[in-house]
C-alpha positions as CSV (number, residue, x, y, z in Angstrom):
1,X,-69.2,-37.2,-20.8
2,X,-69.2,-40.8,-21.0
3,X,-66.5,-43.4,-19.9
4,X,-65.0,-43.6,-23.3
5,X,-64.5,-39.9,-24.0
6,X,-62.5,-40.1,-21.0
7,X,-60.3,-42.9,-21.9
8,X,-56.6,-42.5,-22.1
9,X,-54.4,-45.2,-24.6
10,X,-51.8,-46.4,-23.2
11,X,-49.6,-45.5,-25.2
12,X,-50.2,-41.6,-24.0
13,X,-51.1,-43.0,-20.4
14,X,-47.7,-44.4,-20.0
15,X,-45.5,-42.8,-21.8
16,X,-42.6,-41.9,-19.7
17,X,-42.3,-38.7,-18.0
18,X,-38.5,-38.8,-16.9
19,X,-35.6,-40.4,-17.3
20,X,-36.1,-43.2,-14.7
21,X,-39.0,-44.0,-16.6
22,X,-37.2,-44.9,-20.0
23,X,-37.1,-48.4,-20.9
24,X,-34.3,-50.1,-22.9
25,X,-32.4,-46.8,-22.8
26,X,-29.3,-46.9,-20.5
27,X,-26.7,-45.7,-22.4
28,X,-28.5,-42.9,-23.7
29,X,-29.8,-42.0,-19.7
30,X,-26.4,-42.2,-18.6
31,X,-24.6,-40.0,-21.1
32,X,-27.1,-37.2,-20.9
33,X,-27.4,-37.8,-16.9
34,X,-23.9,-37.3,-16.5
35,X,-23.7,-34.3,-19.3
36,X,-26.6,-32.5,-17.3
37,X,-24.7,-32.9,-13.9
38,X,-21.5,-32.2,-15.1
39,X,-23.2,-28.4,-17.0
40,X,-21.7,-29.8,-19.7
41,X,-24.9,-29.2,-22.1
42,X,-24.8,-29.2,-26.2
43,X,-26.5,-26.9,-27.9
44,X,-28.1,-29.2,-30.3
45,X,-29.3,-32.7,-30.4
46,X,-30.0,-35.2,-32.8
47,X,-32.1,-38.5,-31.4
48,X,-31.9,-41.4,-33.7
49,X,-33.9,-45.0,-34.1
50,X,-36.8,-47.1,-35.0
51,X,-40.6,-46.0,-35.1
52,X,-41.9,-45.7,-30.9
53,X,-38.6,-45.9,-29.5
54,X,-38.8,-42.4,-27.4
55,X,-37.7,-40.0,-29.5
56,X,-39.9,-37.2,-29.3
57,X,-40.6,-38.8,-25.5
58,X,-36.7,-38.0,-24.6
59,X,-36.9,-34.9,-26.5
60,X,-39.8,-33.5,-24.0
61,X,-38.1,-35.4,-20.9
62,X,-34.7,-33.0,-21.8
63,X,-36.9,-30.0,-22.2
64,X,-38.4,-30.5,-18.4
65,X,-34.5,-31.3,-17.4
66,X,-33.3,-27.7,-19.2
67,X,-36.1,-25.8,-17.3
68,X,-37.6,-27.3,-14.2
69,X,-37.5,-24.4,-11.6
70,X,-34.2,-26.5,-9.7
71,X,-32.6,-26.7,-13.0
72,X,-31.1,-28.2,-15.3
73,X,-31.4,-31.6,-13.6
74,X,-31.9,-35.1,-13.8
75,X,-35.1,-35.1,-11.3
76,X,-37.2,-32.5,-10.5
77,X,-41.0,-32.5,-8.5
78,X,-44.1,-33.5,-10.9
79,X,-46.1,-30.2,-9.4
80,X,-43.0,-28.1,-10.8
81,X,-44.9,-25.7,-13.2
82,X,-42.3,-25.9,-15.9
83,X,-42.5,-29.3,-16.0
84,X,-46.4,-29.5,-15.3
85,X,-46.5,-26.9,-18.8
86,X,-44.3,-28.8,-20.9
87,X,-46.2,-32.0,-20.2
88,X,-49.1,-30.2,-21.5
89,X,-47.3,-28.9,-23.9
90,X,-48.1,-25.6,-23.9
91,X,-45.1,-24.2,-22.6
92,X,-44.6,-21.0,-24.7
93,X,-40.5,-21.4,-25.0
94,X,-40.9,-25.0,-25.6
95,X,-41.8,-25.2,-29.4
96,X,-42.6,-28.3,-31.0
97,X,-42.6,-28.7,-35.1
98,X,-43.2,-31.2,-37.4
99,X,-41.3,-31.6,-40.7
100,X,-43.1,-34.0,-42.1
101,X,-46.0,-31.6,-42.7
102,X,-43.9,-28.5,-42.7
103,X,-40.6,-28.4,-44.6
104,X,-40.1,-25.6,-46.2
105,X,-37.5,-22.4,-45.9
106,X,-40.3,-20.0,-45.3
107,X,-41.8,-22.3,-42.2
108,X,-38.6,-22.5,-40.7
109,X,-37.7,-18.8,-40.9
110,X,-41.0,-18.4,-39.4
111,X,-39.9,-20.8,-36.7
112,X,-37.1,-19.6,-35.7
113,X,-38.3,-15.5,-36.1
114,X,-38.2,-15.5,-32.1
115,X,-34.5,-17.2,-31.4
116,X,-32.8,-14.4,-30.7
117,X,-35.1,-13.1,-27.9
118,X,-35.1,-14.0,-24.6
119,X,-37.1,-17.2,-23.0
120,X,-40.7,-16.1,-21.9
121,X,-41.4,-18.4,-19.0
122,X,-38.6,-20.8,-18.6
123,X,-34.3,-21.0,-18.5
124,X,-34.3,-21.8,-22.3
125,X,-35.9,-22.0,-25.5
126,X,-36.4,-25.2,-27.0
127,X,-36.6,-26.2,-30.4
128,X,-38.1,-29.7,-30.9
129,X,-37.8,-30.7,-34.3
130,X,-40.0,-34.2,-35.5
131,X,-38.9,-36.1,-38.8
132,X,-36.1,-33.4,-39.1
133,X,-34.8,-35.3,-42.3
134,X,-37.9,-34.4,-44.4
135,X,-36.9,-30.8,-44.6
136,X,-36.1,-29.6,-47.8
137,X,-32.4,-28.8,-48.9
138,X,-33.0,-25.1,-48.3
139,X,-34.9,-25.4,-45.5
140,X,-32.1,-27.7,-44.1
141,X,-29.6,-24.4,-45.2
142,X,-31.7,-21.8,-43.4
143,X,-31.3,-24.0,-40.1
144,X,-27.6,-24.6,-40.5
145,X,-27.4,-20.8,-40.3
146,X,-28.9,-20.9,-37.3
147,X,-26.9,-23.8,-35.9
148,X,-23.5,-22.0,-36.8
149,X,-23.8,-19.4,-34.1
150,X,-26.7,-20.3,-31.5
151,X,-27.5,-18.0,-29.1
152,X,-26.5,-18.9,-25.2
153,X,-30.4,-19.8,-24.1
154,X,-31.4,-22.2,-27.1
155,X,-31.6,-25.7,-27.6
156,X,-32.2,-27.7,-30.3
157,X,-33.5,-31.4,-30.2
158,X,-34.0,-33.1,-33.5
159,X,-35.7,-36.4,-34.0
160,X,-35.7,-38.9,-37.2
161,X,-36.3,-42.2,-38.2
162,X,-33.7,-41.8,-41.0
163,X,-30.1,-40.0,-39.9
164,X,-28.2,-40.6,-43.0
165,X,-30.8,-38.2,-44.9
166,X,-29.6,-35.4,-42.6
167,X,-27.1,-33.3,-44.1
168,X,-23.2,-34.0,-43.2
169,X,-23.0,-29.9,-42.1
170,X,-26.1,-30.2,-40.0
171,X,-24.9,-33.6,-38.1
172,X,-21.7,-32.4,-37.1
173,X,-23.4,-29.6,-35.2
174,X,-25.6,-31.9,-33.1
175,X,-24.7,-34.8,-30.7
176,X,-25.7,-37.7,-31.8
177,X,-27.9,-40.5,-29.4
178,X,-29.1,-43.6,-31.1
179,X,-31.8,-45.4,-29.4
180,X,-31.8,-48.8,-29.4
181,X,-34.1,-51.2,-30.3
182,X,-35.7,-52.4,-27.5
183,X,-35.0,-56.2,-26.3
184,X,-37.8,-58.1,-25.7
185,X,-37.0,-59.4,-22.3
186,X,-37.4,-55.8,-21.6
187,X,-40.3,-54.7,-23.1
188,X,-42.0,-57.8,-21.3
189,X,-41.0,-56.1,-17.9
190,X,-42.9,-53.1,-19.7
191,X,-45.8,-54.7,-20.6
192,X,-46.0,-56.7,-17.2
193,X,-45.8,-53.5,-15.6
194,X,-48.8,-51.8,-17.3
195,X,-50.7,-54.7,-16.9
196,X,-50.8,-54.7,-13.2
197,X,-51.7,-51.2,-13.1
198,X,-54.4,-51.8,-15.3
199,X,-55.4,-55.0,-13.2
200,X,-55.1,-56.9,-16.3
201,X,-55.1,-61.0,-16.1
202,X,-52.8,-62.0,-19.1
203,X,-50.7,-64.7,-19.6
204,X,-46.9,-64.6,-19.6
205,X,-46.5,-66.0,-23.2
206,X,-49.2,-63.5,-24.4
207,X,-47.3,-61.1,-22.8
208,X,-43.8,-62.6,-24.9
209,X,-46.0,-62.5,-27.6
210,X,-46.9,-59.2,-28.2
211,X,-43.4,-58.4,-27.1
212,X,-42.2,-60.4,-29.8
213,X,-44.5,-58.6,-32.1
214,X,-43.8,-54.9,-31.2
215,X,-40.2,-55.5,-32.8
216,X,-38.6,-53.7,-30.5
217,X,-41.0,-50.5,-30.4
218,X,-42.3,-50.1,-27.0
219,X,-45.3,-47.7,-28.6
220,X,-46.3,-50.6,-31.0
221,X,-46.2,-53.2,-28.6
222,X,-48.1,-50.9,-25.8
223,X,-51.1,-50.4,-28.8
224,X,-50.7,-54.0,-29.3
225,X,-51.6,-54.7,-25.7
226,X,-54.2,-52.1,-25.7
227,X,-55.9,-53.5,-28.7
228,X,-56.0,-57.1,-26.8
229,X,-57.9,-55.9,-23.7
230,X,-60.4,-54.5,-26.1
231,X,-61.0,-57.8,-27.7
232,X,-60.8,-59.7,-24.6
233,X,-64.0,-57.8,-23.6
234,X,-63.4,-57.9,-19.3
235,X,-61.8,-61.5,-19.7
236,X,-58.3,-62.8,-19.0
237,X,-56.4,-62.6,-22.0
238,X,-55.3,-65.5,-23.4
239,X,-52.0,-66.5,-26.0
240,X,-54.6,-68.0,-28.1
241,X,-56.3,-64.8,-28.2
242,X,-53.8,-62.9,-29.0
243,X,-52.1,-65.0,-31.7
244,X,-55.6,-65.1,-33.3
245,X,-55.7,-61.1,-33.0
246,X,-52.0,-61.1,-34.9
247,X,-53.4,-63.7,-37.4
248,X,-50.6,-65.9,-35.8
249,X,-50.7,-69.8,-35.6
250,X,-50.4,-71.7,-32.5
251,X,-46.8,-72.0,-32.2
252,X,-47.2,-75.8,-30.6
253,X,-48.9,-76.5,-34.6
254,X,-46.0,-74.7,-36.3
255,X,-44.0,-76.7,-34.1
256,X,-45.1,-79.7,-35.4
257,X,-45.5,-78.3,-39.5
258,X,-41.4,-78.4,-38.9
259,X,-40.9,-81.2,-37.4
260,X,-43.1,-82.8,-40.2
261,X,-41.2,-80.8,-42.9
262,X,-37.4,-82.3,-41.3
263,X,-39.1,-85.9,-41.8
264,X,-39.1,-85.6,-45.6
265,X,-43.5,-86.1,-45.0
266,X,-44.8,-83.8,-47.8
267,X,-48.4,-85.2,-47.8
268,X,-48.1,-84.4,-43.9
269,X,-46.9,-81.0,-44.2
270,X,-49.8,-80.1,-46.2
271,X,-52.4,-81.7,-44.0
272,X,-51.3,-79.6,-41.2
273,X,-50.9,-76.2,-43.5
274,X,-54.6,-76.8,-44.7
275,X,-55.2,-77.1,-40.9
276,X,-53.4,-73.8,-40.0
277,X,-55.3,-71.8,-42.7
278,X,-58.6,-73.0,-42.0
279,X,-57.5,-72.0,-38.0
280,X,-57.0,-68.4,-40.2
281,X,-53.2,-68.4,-40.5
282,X,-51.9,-66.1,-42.4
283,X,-49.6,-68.0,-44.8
284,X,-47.7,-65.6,-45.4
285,X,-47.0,-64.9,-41.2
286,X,-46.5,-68.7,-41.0
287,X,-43.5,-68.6,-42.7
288,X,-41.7,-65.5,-41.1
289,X,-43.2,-67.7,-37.6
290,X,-41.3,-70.6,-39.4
291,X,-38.2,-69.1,-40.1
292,X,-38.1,-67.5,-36.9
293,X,-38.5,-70.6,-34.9
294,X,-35.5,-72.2,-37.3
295,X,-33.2,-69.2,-36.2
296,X,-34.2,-70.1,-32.9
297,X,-33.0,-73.8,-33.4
298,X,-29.8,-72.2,-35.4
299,X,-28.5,-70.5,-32.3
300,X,-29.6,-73.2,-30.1
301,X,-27.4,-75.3,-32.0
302,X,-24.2,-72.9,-32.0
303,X,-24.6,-70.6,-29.0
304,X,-22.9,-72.7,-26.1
305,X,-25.0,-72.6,-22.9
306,X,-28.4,-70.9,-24.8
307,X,-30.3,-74.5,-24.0
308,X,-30.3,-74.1,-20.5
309,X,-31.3,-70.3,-20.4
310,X,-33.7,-69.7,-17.7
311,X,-35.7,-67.1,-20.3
312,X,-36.4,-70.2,-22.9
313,X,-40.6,-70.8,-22.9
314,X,-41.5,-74.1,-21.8
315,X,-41.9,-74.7,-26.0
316,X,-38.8,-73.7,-27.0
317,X,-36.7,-76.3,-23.9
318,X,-38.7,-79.4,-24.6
319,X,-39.2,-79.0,-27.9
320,X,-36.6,-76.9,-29.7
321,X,-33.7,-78.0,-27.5
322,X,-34.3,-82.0,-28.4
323,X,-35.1,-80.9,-31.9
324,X,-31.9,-78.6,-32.3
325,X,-29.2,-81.3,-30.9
326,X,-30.5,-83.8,-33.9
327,X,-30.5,-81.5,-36.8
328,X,-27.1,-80.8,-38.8
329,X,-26.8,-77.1,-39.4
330,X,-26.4,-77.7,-42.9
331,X,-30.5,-78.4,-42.8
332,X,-30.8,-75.4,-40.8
333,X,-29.4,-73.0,-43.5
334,X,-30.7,-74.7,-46.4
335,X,-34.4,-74.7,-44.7
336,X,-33.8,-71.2,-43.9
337,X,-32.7,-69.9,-47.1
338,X,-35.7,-71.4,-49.1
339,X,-37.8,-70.6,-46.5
340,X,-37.1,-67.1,-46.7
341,X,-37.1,-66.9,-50.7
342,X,-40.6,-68.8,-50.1
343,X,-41.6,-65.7,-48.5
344,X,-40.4,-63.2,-51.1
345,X,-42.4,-65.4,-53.8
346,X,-45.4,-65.5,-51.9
347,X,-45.7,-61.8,-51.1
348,X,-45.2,-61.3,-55.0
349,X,-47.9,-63.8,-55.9
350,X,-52.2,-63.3,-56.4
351,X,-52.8,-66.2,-54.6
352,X,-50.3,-66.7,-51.4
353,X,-51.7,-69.7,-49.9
354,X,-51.1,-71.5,-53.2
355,X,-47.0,-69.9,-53.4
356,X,-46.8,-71.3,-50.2
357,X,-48.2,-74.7,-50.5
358,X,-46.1,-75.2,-53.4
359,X,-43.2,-73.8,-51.3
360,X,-44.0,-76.2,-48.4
361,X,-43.6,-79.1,-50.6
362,X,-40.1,-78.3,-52.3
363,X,-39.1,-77.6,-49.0
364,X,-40.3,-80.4,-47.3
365,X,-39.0,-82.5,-50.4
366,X,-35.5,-81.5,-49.9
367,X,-35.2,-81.4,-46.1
368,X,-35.2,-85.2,-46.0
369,X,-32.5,-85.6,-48.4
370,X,-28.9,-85.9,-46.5
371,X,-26.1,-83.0,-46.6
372,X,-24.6,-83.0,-50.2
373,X,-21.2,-84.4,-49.0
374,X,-23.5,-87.6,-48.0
375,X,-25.2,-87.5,-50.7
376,X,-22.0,-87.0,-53.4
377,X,-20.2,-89.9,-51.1
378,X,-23.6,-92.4,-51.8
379,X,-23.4,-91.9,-55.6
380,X,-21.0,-94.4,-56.3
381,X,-23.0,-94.8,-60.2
382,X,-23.2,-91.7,-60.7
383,X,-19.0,-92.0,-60.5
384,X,-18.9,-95.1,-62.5
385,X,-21.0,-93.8,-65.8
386,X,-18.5,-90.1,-65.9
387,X,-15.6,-92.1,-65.8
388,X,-16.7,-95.0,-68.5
389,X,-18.8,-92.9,-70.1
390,X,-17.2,-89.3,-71.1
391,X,-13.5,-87.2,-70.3
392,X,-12.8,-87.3,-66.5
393,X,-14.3,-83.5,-65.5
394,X,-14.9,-82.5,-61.8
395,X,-18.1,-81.1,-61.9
396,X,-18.9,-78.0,-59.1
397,X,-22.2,-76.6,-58.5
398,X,-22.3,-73.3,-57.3
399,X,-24.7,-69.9,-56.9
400,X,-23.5,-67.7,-60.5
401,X,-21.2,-65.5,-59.9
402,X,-19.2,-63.1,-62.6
403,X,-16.0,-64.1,-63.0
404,X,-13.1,-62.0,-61.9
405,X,-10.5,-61.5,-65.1
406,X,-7.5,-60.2,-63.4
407,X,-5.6,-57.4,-65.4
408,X,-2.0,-58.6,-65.9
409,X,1.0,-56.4,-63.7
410,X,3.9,-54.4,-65.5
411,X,6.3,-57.2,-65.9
412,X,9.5,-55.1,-64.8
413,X,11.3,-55.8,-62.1
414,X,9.2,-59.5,-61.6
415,X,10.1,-61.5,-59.2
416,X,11.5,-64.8,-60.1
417,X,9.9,-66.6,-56.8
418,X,6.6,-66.7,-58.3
419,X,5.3,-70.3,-58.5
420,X,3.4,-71.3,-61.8
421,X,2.1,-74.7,-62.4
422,X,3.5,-76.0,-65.5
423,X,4.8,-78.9,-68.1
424,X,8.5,-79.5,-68.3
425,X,9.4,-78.7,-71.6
426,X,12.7,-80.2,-72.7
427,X,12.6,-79.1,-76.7
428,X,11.9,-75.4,-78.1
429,X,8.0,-74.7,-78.0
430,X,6.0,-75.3,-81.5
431,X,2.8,-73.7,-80.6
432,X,1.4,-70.3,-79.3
433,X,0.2,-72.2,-76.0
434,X,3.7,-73.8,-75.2
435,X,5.4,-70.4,-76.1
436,X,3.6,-68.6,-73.5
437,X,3.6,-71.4,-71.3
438,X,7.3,-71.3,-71.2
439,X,7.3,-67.6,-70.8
440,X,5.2,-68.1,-67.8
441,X,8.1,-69.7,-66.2
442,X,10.4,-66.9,-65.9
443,X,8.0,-63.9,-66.6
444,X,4.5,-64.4,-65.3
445,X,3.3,-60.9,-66.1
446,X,4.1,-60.9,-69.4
447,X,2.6,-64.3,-69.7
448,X,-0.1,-63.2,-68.9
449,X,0.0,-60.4,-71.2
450,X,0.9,-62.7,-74.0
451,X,-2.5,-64.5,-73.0
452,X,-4.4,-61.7,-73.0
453,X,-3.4,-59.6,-75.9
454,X,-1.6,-62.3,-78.4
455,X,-3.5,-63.3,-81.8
456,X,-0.8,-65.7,-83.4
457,X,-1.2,-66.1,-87.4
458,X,2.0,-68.1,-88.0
459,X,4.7,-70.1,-86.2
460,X,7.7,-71.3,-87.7
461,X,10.7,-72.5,-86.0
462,X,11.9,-69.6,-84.6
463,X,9.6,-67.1,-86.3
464,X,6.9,-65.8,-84.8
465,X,3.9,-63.9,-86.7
466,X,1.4,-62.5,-84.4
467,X,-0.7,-59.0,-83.7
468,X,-0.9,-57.9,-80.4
469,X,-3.8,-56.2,-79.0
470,X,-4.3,-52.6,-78.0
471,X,-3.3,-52.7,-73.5
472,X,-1.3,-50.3,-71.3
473,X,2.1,-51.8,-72.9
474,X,3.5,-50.6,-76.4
475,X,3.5,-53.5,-79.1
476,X,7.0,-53.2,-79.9
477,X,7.9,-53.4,-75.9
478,X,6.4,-56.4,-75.4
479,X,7.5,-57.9,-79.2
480,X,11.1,-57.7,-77.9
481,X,10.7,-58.5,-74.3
482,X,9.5,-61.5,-75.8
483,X,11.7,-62.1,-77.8
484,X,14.7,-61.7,-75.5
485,X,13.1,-63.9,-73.2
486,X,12.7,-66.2,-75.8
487,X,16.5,-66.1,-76.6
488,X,17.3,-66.5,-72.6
489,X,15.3,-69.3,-71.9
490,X,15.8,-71.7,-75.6
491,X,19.5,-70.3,-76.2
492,X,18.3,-69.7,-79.9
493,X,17.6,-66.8,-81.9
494,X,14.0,-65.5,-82.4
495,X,12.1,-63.8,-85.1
496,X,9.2,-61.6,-83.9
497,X,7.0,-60.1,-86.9
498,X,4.2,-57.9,-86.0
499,X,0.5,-57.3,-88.4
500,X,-2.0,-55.0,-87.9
501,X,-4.6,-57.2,-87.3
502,X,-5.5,-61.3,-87.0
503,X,-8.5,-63.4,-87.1
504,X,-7.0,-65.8,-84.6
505,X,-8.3,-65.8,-81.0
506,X,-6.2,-65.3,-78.1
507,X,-5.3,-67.8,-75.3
508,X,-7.6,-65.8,-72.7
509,X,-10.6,-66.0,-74.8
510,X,-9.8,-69.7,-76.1
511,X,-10.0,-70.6,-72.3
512,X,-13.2,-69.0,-72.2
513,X,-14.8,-70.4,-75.1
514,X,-13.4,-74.1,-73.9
515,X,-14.9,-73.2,-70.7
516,X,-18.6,-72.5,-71.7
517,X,-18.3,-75.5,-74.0
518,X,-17.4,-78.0,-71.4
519,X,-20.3,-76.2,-69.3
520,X,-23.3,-76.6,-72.5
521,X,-22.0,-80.2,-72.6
522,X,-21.9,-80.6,-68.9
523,X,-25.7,-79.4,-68.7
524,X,-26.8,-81.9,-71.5
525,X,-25.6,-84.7,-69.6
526,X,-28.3,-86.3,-68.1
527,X,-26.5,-87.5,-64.6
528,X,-25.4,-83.8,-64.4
529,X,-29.5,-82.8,-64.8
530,X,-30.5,-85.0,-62.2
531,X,-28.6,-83.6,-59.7
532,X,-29.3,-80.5,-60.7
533,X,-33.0,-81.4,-59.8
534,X,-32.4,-82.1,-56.6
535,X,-30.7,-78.8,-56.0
536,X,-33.9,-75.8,-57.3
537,X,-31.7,-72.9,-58.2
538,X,-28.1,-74.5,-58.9
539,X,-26.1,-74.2,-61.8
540,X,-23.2,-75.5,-63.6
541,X,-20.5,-72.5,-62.9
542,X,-17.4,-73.9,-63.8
543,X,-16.2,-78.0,-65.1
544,X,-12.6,-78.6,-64.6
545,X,-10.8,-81.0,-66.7
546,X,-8.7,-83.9,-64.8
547,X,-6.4,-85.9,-66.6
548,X,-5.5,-88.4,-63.9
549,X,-8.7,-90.9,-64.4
550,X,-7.1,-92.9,-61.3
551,X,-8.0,-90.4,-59.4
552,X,-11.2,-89.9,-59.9
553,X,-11.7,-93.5,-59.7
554,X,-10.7,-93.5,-56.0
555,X,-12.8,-90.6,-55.3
């Protein structure tokens, strides 16, 4: 047999074989450490988290806990049989099933035929159940069956990638472990540890790199390292070889693309992109490297004491640290944000390099313009033209958002504290608008319903001739609510008169149709479009009227 038949991935080669060999896993060691010393065992288990955190790894390393021959216990001898067998796994009461591939009733009936007998070789049957949430509904039904009234010497252990697909009824059976996502610091310690078992010579920052890479999944990262000594062919395994093996960029270069992209250079920016493809960057990688490093700056430049933490690379203190201090964290966002729809465009598009090149460039055109409030503040001209030019409107640009119509309240029992911005008026009201403006004053709710629900067709004096809209209120109710108000508030005697219908709009959707109007002009205004153009993606929301051109004068 040759020397390649014999070989072992690492992944299988180390995978851990007890407890103290978990990495990343405290809380979960603890708890079932102290469970297994105190007897105080569960029947059933459910193990939770990411792709190659140790699921199915735990699962086994309870298993050899349940029945090592000094059992159950947190540490037993590797020659134990029991333990020896279940390694193998061929222990016959140890029973392993995948549900993936089998989810059906009839499969787990078969399954769990043998439950009710007594353990062949070991203390207890176990029941190891792999991607439990891809059983099928009855399948899941046949097992809670089971679950309801276990017998003494059984143990089940299920393990998913997706807990919220598991049945309610089956979950509150089971205790619960979810295992975390493994921190890079300590997969490093991982890595570093297989690596001088192997006698490997690798560099720390390749190390941190595949680290980085394995996204906390210590099974990822270990192929990730497995495939690098294979492509370093004997040698010493280098950063640069591994960020060409993960079609990653020299992180120095995409140092310096961002630095280049914070000066406002676009013709730069592109020079070094064209650079970092023809290296054979992925375009696509660059920019999750990108936004990456810019989260790094982000909590560099809010999380007190992270510049002088002793696990920074020598990259990230003498570049990102100086870097970090001088950048407003207004830039960070914004860069961020189109950084990260940059990515989502390019993922969509035929051509990537292209999406991205055109990305760089908005980017990179924007990141040297100043935080809006500077930029507002140096527009003096732009302040002069709306104010000589057109009606005094404050102008906001914001995302779109749906505006929020709130429903108006019962107006009984109101209380009179409620503060409403509005014009003193000395003289009865004339119009619908001053009517319900007044009403306002003492009644806010039914205001508001007046607003909403009012079509005035004629006013006259003290006659009123509306229709009122269909709401939760009676017509009538609110026809003589109003007019007693009305009476209280003028000292004169109303007329109310009620039609079926009118073609007259109410206050509400004059608002809104005064609104959009003011917006459509807004948009056509040329000022107005070229900010706009410095902003990709903003729109006119909302333009509020201000009467007091003083102010806006002083602004």
């Amino acid at each position: 047999m040759s020397q390649g038949e014999n070989y072992l991935v690492l992944a299988r080669k180390y995978r851990p074989q007890s407890f103290k060999d978990l990495y990343g896993q405290d809380a979960l060691v603890q708890t079932l450490t102290n469970a297994i010393t105190s007897g105080r065992l569960h029947h059933a288990y459910v193990l939770t988290g990411i792709r190659g955190t140790g699921k199915t790894t735990t699962a086994r390393i309870i298993a050899k806990a349940l029945n090592c021959e000094n059992g159950p216990a947190i540490e037993w001898d590797e020659n134990d049989s029991q333990v020896v067998s279940i390694a193998k796994g061929n222990h016959p009461d140890v029973l392993e099933f995948d549900a993936a591939s089998h989810r059906g009733v009839e499969e787990i009936s078969d399954l769990f035929e043998g439950v009710a007998y007594a353990p062949v070789m070991g203390r207890r049957k176990i029941y190891i159940i792999d991607e439990v949430h891809m059983l099928s509904k009855h399948a899941f039904n046949a097992l809670l069956k089971t679950l309801e009234e276990p017998p003494e010497n059984v143990t089940f252990i299920f393990a998913t990638t997706e807990v919220h697909k598991i049945p309610v009824t089956v979950l509150s059976r089971c205790q619960r472990f979810d295992l975390r996502r493994i921190p890079v610091a300590t997969l490093m310690q991982l890595y570093q540890h297989i690596a001088q078992q192997e006698g490997l010579d690798i560099e720390e920052d390749a190390l941190r790199t595949i680290a980085t890479a394995a996204d906390g999944s210590a099974r990822d990262g270990t192929s990730l390292l497995d495939q690098a000594i294979a492509l370093s062919a004997g040698q010493a395994i280098s950063t640069q070889l591994v960020n060409e093996m993960l079609g990653l960029g020299d992180k120095t270069k995409v140092v310096n693309l961002l630095e280049t992209i914070f000066d406002g250079d676009v013709s730069g920016a592109l020079t070094q992109l064209d650079d970092l493809y023809a290296l054979g960057q992925d375009p696509i990688l660059l920019l999750n490297e990108s936004m990456q490093l810019v989260d790094m700056l982000t909590r560099l430049k809010v999380v007190k004491g992270l510049d002088a933490n002793a696990r920074l690379t020598e990259l990230e203190r003498s570049r990102l640290v100086p870097l970090a201090q001088k950048l407003p964290l207004e830039k960070l966002a914004r860069l961020y944000q189109m950084l990260l729809n940059a990515a989502s465009e390019a993922r969509q598009a035929d051509r990537p390099f292209e999406a991205v090149s055109m990305a760089i460039v908005r980017v990179a055109h924007l990141a040297g313009l100043p935080p809006v409030a500077d930029l507002l503040k140096q527009a003096p001209q732009l302040q002069s033209k709306t104010v000589e030019q057109r009606p005094q409107k404050e102008i906001e640009l914001a995302p779109s958002l749906p505006q929020n119509v709130q429903q108006a309240a019962p107006w009984e029992g109101e209380q009179k504290d409620v503060q409403v911005e509005t014009e003193n008026i000395s003289a009865a009201p004339t119009s619908w608008s001053e009517i319900v403006k007044l009403i306002q004053t003492e009644r806010p709710a039914l205001g508001a319903i007046l607003a909403q629900q009012g079509r005035p067709s004629e006013i006259n004096g003290q006659k009123i001739i509306l229709s009122l809209d269909q709401g939760l209120h009676d017509a009538a109710e609110i026809s003589k609510s109003l007019k007693d108000t009305l009476h209280s508030l003028t000292e004169s005697h109303w007329e109310i008169e009620l039609m079926k219908e009118s073609a007259t709009e109410t206050l509400h959707e004059g608002q809104k149709r005064e609104a959009q109007e003011r917006i459509v002009e807004a948009q056509d205004d040329p000022d107005v479009k070229e900010v706009l153009a410095m902003f990709p993606g903003a729109e006119v929301v909302e333009v509020k009227e201000n009467t007091n051109s003083e102010d806006v004068k002083d602004a």
